[in-house]
ROMARVEX-164555 format. One record per residue (C-alpha): residue number from 1; residue in three letters; x negated, y, z. Coordinates in steps of 0.001 Angstrom, whole numbers, plus 500000, padded with zeros to 6 digits. Layout:
BEGIN
{NUM 'ala' {X Y Z}}
...
This chain:
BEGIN
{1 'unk' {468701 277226 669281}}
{2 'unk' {472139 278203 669674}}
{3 'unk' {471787 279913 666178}}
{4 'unk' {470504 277492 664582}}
{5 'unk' {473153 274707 665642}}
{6 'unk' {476114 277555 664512}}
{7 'unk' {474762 277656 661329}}
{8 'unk' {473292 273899 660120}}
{9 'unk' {475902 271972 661906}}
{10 'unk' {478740 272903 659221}}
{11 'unk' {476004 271780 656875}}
{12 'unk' {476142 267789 658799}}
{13 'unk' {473452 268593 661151}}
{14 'unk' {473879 266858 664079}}
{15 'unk' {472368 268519 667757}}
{16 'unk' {471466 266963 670793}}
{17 'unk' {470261 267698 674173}}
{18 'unk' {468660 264663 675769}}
{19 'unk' {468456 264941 679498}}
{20 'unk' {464960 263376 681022}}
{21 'unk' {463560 263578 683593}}
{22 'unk' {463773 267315 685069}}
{23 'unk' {460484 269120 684199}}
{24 'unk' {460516 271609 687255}}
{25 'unk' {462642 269848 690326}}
{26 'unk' {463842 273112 692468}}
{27 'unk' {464311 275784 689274}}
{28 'unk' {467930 277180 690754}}
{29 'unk' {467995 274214 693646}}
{30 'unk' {468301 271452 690876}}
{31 'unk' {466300 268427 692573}}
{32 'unk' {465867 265271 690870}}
{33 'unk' {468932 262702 690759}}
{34 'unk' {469131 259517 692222}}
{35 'unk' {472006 257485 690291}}
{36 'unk' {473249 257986 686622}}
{37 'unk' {476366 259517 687684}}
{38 'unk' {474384 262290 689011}}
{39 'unk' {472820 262154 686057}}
{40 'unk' {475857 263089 684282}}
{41 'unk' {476878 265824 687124}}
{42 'unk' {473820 267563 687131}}
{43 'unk' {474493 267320 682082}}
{44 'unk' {477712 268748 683486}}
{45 'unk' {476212 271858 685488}}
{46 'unk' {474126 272215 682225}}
{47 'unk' {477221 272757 679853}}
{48 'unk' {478922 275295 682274}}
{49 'unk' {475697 277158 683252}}
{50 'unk' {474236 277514 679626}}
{51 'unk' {477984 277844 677682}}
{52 'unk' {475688 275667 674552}}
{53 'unk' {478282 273547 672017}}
{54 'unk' {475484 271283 671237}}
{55 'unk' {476549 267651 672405}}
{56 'unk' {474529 266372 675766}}
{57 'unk' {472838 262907 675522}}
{58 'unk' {471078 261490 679132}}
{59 'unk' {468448 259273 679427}}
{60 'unk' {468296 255790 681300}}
{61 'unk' {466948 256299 685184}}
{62 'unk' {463659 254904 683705}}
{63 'unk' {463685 257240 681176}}
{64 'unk' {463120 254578 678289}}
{65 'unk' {463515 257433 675971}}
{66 'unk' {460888 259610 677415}}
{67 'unk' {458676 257409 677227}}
{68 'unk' {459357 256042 673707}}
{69 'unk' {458909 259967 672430}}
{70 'unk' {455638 260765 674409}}
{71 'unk' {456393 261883 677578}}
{72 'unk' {456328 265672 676418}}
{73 'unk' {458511 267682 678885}}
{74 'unk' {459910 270039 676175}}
{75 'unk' {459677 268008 672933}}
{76 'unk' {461527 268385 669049}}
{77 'unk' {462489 266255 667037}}
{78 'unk' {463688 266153 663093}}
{79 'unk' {465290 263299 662131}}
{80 'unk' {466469 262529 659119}}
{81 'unk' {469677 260213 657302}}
{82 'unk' {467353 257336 657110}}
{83 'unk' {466389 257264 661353}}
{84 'unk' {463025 258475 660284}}
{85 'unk' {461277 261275 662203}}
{86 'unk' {460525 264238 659237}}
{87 'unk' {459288 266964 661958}}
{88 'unk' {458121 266594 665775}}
{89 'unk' {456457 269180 668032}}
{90 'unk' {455487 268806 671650}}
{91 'unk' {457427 271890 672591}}
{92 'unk' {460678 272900 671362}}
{93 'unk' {460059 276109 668830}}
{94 'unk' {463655 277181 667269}}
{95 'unk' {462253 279888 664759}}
{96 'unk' {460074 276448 663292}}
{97 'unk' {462992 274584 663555}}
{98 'unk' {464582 277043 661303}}
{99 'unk' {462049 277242 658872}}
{100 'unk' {462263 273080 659222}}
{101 'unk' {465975 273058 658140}}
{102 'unk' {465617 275311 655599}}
{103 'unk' {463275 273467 653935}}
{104 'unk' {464720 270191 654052}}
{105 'unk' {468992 271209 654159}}
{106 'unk' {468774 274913 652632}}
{107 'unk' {468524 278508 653524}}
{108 'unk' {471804 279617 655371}}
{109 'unk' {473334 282951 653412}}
{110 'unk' {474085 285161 656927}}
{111 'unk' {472338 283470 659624}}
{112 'unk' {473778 283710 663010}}
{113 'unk' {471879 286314 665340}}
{114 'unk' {471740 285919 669268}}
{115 'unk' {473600 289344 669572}}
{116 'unk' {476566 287430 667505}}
{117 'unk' {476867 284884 670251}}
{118 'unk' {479577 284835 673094}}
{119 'unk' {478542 282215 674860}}
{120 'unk' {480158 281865 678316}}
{121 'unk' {477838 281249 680482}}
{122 'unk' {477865 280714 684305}}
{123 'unk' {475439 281021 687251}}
{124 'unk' {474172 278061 689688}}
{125 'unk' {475755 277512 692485}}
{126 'unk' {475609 279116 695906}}
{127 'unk' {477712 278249 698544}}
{128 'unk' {475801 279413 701447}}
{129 'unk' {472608 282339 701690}}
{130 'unk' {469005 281018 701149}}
{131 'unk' {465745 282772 701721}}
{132 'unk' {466514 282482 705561}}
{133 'unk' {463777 279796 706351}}
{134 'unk' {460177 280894 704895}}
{135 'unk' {458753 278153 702525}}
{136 'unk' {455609 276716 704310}}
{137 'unk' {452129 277037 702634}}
{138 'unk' {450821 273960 700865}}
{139 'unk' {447288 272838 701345}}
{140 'unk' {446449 273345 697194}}
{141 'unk' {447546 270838 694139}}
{142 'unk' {449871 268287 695132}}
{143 'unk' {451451 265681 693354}}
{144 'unk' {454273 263870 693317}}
{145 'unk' {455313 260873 695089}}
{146 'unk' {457229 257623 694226}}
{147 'unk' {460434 258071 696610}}
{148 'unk' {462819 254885 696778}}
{149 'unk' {466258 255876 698291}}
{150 'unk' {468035 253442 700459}}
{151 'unk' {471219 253749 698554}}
{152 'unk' {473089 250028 699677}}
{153 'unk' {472449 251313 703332}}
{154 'unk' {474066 254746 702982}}
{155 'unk' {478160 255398 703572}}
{156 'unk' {477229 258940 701470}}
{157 'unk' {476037 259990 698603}}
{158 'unk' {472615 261335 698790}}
{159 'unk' {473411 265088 699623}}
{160 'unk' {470149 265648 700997}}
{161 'unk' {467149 264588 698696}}
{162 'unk' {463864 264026 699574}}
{163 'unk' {460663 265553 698100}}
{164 'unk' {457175 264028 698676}}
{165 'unk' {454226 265070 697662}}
{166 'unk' {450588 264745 697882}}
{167 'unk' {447295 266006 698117}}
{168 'unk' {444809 264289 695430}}
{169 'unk' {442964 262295 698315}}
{170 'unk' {445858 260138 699288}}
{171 'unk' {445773 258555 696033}}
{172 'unk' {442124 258468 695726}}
{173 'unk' {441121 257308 698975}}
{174 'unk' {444897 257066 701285}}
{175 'unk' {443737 260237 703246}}
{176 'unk' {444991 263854 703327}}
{177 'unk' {447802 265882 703111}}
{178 'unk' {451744 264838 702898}}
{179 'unk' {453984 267415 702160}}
{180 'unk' {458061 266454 702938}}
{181 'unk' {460470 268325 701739}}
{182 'unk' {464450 268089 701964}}
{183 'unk' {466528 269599 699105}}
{184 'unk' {469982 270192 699450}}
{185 'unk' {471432 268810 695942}}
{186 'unk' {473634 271909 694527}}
{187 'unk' {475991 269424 692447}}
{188 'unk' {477487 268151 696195}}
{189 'unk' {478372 272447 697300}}
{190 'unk' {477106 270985 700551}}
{191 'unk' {474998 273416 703120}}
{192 'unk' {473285 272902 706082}}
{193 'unk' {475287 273209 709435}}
{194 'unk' {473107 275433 711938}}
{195 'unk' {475739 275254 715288}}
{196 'unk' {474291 271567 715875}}
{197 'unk' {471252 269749 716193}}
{198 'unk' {468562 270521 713134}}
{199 'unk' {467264 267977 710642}}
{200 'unk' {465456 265105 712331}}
{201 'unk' {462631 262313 710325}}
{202 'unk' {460998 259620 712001}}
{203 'unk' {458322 257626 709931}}
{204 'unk' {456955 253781 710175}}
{205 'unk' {454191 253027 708493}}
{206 'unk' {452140 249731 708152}}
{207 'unk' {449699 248867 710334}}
{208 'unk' {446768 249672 707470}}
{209 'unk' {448148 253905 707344}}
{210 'unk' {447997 256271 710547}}
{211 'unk' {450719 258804 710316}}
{212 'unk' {450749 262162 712593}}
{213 'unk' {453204 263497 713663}}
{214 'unk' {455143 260343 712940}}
{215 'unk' {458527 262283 713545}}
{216 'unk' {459956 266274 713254}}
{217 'unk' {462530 268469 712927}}
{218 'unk' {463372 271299 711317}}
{219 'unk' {463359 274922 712921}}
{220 'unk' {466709 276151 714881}}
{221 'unk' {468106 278506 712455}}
{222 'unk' {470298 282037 713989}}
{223 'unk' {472731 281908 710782}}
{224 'unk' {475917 279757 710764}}
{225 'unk' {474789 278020 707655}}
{226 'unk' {471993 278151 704305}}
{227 'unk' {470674 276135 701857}}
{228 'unk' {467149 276590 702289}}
{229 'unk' {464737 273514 702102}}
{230 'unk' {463735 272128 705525}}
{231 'unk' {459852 271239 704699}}
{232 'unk' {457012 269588 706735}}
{233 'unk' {453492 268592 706100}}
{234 'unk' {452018 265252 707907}}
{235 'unk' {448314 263544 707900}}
{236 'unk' {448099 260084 706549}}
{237 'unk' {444659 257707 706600}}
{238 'unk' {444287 254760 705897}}
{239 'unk' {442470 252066 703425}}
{240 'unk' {444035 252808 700317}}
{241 'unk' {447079 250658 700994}}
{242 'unk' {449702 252171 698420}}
{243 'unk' {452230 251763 701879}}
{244 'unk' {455143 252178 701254}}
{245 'unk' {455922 254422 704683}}
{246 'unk' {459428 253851 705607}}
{247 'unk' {461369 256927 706401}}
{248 'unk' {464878 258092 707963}}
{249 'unk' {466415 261580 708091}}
{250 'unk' {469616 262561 709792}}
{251 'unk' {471085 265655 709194}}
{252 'unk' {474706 267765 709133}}
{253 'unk' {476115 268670 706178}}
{254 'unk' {478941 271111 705333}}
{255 'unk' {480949 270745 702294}}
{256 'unk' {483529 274498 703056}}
{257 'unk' {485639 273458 699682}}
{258 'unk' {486263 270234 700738}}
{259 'unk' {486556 270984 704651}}
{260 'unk' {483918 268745 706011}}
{261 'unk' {481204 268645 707980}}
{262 'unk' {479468 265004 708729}}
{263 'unk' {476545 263693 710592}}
{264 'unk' {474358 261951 707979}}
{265 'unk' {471602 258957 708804}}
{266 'unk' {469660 258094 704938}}
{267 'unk' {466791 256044 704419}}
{268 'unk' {463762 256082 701946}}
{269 'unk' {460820 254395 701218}}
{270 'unk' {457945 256916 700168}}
{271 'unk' {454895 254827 698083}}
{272 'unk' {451538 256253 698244}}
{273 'unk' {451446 256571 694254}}
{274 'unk' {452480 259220 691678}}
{275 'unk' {455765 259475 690475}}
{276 'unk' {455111 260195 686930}}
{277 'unk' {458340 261447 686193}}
{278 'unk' {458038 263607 689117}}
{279 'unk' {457905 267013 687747}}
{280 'unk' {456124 270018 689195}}
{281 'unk' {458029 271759 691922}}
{282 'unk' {458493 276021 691311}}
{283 'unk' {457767 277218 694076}}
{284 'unk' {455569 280117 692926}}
{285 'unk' {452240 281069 693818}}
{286 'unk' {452485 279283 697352}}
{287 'unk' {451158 276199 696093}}
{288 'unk' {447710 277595 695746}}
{289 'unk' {446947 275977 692311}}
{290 'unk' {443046 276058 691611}}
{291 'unk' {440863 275287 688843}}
{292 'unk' {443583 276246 685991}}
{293 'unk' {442402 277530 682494}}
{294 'unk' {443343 281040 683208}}
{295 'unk' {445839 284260 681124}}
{296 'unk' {442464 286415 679862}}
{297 'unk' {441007 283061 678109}}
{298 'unk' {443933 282455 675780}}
{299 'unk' {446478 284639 673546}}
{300 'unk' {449046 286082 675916}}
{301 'unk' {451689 284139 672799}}
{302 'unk' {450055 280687 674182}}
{303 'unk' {449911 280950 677288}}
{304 'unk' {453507 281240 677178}}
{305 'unk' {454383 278218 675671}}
{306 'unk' {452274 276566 677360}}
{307 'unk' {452019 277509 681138}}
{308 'unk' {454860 275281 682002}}
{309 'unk' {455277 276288 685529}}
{310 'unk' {454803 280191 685089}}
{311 'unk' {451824 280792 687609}}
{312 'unk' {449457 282239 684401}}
{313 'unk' {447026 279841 684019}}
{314 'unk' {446960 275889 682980}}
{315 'unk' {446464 272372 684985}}
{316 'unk' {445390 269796 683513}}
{317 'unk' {448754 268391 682160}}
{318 'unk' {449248 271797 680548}}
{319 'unk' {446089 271776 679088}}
{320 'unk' {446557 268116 677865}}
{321 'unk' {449753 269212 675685}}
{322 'unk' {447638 272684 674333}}
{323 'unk' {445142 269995 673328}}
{324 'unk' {447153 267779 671615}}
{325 'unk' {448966 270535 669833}}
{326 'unk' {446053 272055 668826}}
{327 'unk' {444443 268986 667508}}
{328 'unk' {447948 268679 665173}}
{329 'unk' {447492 271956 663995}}
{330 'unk' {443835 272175 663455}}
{331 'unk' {444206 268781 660768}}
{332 'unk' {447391 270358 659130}}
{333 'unk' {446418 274186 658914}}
{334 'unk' {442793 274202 660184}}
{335 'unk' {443253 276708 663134}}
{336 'unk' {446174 276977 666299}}
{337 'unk' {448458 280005 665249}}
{338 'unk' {445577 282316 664145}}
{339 'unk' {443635 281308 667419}}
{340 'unk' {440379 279842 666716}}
{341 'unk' {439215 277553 669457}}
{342 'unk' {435401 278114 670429}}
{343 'unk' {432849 275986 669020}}
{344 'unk' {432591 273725 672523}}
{345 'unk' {436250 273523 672464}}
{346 'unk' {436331 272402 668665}}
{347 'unk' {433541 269862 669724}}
{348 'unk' {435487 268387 672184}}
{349 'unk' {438137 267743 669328}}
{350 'unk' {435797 265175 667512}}
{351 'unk' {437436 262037 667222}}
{352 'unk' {434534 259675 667731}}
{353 'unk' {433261 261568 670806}}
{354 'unk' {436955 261497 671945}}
{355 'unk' {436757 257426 671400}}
């Protein structure tokens, strides 16, 4: 992409990056912001991490724009003089792009090459060692939660964010599975202090929802300091009620640059619905993710593009985007990038049986 903006911005191309909603929440710590200022922090960790000239744009905290577009996590778009969309794709593709802007601006004479670039680029941030506390073992597919911060009742910024997930039959019926999981937010340089008391929640719930254990706290930890996730899984039933279940956290933070340390007390409220901005959390092969389309039923070439999270083999959003894709490129070329779905797979395509 890099290339491409080097060589078709001298030409009055204009790039942009548009910040949404993060796609993968945890990918080098990065958990999803609360305000619009962290907004911008986290579009400033992007420029210094990824050394890119293109120009940043961030979405509203509602993501108006995301939604306006399609909701694709990765999406492309072509617009032209006139505001009007000439090329779109689901996921970003720069040697299409390419091929896009040479069509419709002209074919660049010497075209930049990757090995031309000196980009500077710079790693995440780690102010403290991770790996120290083992990640616990989820219970299969989760998904994510709607968390509401308390942000009028807290002195601090949210250095500490909270993670909540689900299993499917806390949406479907209000029983199952909770997972809990506190992030330390990399754009703060903050770390966990281990010389004092651990991380403490307590939950209330309404009367409809049963909650056990209603309250933890994190393991005692040998080293000084880390910035592992402190993670917990609780049982919920009730009657459906959507809650919300009202939760507080105190913890101690270190900032070392700054010289601090500071006992924190932060509220949330966690609703018993998805958060469909939520993302899905890397964690790797821990999550136990079932009942994916897997790596030996499709081109190794789609797979990649389309197995978002990298654990070789599709959920159903995943599957939902390599359907929609592959519906666009049946009508324009009549088959997906020499990949000829099966005949049940082509049936499924039919528009009136889709209606």
């Amino acid at each position: 992409m890099e290339t491409i903006y080097r060589d078709y911005s001298p030409k009055g191309v204009n790039f942009y990056y548009i910040y949404k909603a993060l796609a993968h929440p945890e990918l080098n710590g990065y958990v999803k912001p609360i305000t619009l200022g962290e907004r911008l922090m986290h579009v400033k960790e992007a420029k210094r991490t990824l050394g890119s000239g293109i120009t940043w744009l961030s979405d509203t905290m509602e993501n108006d724009f995301k939604r306006a577009m399609g909701n694709a996590p990765n999406s492309e778009f072509l617009i032209d003089a006139n505001g009007k969309i000439a090329r779109m794709r689901l996921w970003s593709r720069p040697d299409e792009l390419r091929r896009d802007l040479e069509s419709l601006v002209g074919v660049v004479e010497k075209p930049t090459r990757i090995a031309d670039l000196d980009m500077k680029t710079e790693p995440p941030p780690r102010v403290a060692a991770s790996g120290v506390v083992p990640r616990i073992a989820l219970p299969g597919r989760m998904i994510p939660l709607k968390t509401e911060p308390d942000i009028a009742q807290s002195k601090h910024p949210f250095y500490v964010k909270l993670r909540a997930e689900a299993v499917p039959s806390v949406l479907e019926s209000g029983r199952g599975k909770i997972y809990l999981g506190f992030h330390l937010d990399p754009i703060y340089g903050v770390h966990w202090n281990n010389l004092v008391d651990p991380l403490r929640f307590h939950i209330a719930s309404p009367d409809a929802i049963s909650v056990s254990p209603i309250s933890g706290e994190a393991p005692r930890v040998k080293e000084a300091s880390d910035i592992d996730p402190r993670e917990f899984l609780i049982d919920v039933a009730g009657d459906g009620t959507p809650g919300p279940l009202n939760l507080s956290v105190s913890y101690y933070g270190c900032n070392d640059t700054e010289g601090w340390c500071k006992a924190i007390t932060q509220n949330y409220k966690v609703h018993l619905a998805r958060d469909p901005d939520g993302g899905r959390a890397r964690r790797g092969s821990a999550r136990g993710r079932r009942g994916g389309m897997r790596e030996r039923e499709l081109p190794p070439e789609i797979l990649k593009i389309f197995d978002l999270d990298g654990n070789g083999e599709l959920d159903a959003e995943e599957r939902g985007l390599l359907r929609e894709e592959r519906r666009r490129r049946m009508e324009e070329e009549g088959e997906f990038g020499g990949w000829r779905p099966r005949a049940t797979q082509q049936r499924s395509l039919d528009p009136e049986r889709s209606r």
